[in-house]
C-alpha positions in Angstrom: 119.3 52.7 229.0 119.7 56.4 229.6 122.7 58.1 230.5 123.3 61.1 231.8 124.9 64.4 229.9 128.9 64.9 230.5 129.1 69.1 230.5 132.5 68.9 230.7 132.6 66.7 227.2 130.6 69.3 225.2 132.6 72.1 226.8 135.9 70.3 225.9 134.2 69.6 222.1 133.2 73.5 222.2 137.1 75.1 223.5 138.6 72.5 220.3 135.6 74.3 218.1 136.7 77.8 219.1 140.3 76.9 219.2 140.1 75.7 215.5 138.5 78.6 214.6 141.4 80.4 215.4 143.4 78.6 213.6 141.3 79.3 210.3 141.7 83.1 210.9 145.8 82.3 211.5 146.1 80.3 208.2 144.2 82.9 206.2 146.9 85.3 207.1 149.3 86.2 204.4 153.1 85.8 206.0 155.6 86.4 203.9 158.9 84.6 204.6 160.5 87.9 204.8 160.1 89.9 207.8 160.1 93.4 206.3 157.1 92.4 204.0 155.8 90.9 206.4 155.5 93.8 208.7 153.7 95.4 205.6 150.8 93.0 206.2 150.2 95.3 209.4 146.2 95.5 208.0 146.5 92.2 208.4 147.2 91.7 211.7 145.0 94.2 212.8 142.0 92.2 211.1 143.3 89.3 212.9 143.4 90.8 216.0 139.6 92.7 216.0 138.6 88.7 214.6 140.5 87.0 217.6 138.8 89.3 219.8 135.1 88.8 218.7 136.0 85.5 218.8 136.9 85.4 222.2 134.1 87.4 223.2 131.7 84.9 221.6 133.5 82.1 223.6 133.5 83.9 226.8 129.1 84.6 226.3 129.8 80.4 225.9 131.6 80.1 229.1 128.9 81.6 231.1 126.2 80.3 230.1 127.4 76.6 231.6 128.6 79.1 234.5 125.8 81.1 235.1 122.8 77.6 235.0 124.7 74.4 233.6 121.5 72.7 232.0 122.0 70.3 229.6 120.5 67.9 227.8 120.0 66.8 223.8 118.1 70.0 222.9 121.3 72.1 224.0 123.5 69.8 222.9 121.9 70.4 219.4 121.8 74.1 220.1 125.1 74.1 221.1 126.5 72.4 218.0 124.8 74.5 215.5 126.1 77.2 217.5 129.6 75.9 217.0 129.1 75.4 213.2 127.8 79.6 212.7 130.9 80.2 215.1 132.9 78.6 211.9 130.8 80.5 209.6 131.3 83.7 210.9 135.4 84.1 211.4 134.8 84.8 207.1 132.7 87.4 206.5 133.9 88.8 209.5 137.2 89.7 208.3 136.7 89.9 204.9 134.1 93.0 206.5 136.7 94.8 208.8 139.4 94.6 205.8 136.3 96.7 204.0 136.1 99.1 206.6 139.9 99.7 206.9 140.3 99.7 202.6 142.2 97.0 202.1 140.0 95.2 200.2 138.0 97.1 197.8 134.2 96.1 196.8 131.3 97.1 195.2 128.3 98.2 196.8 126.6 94.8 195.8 129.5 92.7 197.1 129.1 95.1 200.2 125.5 94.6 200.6 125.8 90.7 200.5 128.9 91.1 202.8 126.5 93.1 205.8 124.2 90.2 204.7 126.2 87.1 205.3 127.9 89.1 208.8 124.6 89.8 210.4 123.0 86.6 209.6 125.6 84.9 211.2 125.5 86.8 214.3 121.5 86.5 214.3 121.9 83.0 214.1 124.6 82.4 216.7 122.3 84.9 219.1 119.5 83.0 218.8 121.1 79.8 219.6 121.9 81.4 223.0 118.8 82.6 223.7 117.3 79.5 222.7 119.7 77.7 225.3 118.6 79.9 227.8 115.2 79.8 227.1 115.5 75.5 227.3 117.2 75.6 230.4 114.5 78.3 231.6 111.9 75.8 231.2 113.2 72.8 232.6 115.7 74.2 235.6 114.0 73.8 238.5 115.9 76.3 240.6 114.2 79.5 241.5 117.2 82.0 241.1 119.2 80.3 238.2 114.9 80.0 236.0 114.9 83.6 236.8 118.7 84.6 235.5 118.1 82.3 232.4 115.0 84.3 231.3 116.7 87.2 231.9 119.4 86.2 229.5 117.3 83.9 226.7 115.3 87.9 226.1 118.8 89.7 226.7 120.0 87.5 223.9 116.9 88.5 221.8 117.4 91.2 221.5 120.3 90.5 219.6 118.4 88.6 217.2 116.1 91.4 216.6 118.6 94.5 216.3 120.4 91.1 214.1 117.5 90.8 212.0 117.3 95.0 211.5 120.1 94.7 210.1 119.9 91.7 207.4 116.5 94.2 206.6 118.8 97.0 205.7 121.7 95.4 204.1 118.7 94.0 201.5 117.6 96.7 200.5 120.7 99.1 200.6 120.0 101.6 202.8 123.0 103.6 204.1 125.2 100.6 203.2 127.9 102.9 201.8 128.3 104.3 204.8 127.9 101.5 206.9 124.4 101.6 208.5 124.5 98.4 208.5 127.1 97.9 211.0 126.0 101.1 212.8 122.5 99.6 213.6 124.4 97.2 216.1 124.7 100.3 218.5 121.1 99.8 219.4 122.2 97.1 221.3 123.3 99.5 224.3 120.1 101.5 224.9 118.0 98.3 224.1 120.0 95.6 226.5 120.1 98.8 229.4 116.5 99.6 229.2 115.1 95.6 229.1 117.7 95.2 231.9 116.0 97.9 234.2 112.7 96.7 233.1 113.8 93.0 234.1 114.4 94.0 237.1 111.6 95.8 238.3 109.1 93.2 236.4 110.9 89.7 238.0 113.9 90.6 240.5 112.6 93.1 242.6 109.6 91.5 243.6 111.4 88.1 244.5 113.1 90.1 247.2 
C-alpha cells in the first residue's frame, strides 16, 4: 500500500535539523561564568552571529523551495536529508574559517588550505542538493509555471556548485589562499546568477508570455 508524502512532516524534521544546528554553534561558544570575561569573548559572538546568519539564510533557500513548487516524494526526501546532514557539517569549518579571517585563531597555510577545502565542499554539496531538488521536481511537476520556476532555480543553484567546485580547485592547489582567494571566488556568484537570470528569461519566460 502506498501512501502519500506528509510536507509538513519533513519540514517539521528539517526546522528541528536547523534548530539543532544552532544549538551546536551556541554550545561551542566559550562563556565564562563571569560577565567581564565574558564580554572579552566579543570575537566570539561575532563568529556566532555571521554563523547564525548563514545559517538562517541556508534555511530560508529551504523554506522556498516547498514555497515556491512543494514536490515531494522519496528522491527529495533523500535529497533533503543529505542536505540536512551537510547543513550539520558545515556550522564547523564555518566558524572555525571566520575566526581565521578575524585572527583569533591562528593557522598555518596548510591547515588554511584544508580549512577553504572542508568550507567549500560543504557548500558545494548542500548546493547541489537544491538544485538536484529542483531539477526532480522539474521533471515530474506537471504545472506549466511552477516546471518553468524550478528549472530556473535547479541551474541558478548550479551555479553554485560550479563557482563551489572553483573554489575546492584553488584551495588544492594553494593559489592566493593567504589572502583569501578562496573565499573571494564566491563573488562570482553575483555577475554569474545576474547574467543566467537575464538569459533565463529571455530563453524560457519571455516567450511563454
Amino acid at each position: 500500500m502506498k501512501f502519500s508524502h506528509n510536507i509538513s512532516r519533513v519540514e517539521a524534521f528539517s526546522d528541528a535539523v536547523f534548530a539543532f544546528a544552532a544549538t551546536l554553534m551556541v554550545v561551542s561558544i566559550d562563556l565564562n561564568e563571569n560577565f567581564i570575561l565574558m564580554k572579552s569573548r566579543a570575537f566570539s559572538l561575532l563568529t556566532f552571529g555571521v554563523s547564525f546568519f548563514v545559517l538562517v539564510a541556508l534555511w530560508m533557500v529551504h523554506y522556498n523551495y516547498f514555497r515556491r513548487v512543494g514536490y515531494i516524494d522519496n528522491w527529495v526526501i533523500a535529497l533533503n536529508s543529505m542536505l540536512l546532514f551537510m547543513v550539520l557539517y558545515y556550522v564547523f569549518p564555518l566558524k572555525s574559517l571566520i575566526n581565521t579571517w578575524i585572527g583569533e585563531d591562528k593557522i598555518t597555510l596548510q591547515n588554511l588550505s584544508e580549512l577553504f577545502q572542508m568550507y567549500s565542499v560543504g557548500f558545494l554539496l548542500i548546493f547541489l542538493c537544491f538544485a538536484l531538488m529542483y531539477r526532480r521536481a522539474y521533471k515530474k511537476m506537471k504545472s506549466h509555471e511552477k516546471c518553468i520556476t524550478a528549472l530556473f532555480y535547479s541551474r541558478h543553484f548550479g551555479i553554485y556548485v560550479i563557482v563551489g567546485a572553483i573554489s575546492v580547485a584553488i584551495s588544492i592547489f594553494k593559489l592566493g589562499v593567504s589572502f583569501g582567494l578562496p573565499g573571494m571566488i564566491y563573488f562570482l556568484l553575483g555577475p554569474f546568477c545576474y547574467l543566467h537570470s537575464k538569459w533565463f528569461d529571455k530563453k524560457f519566460r519571455n516567450n511563454t508570455l
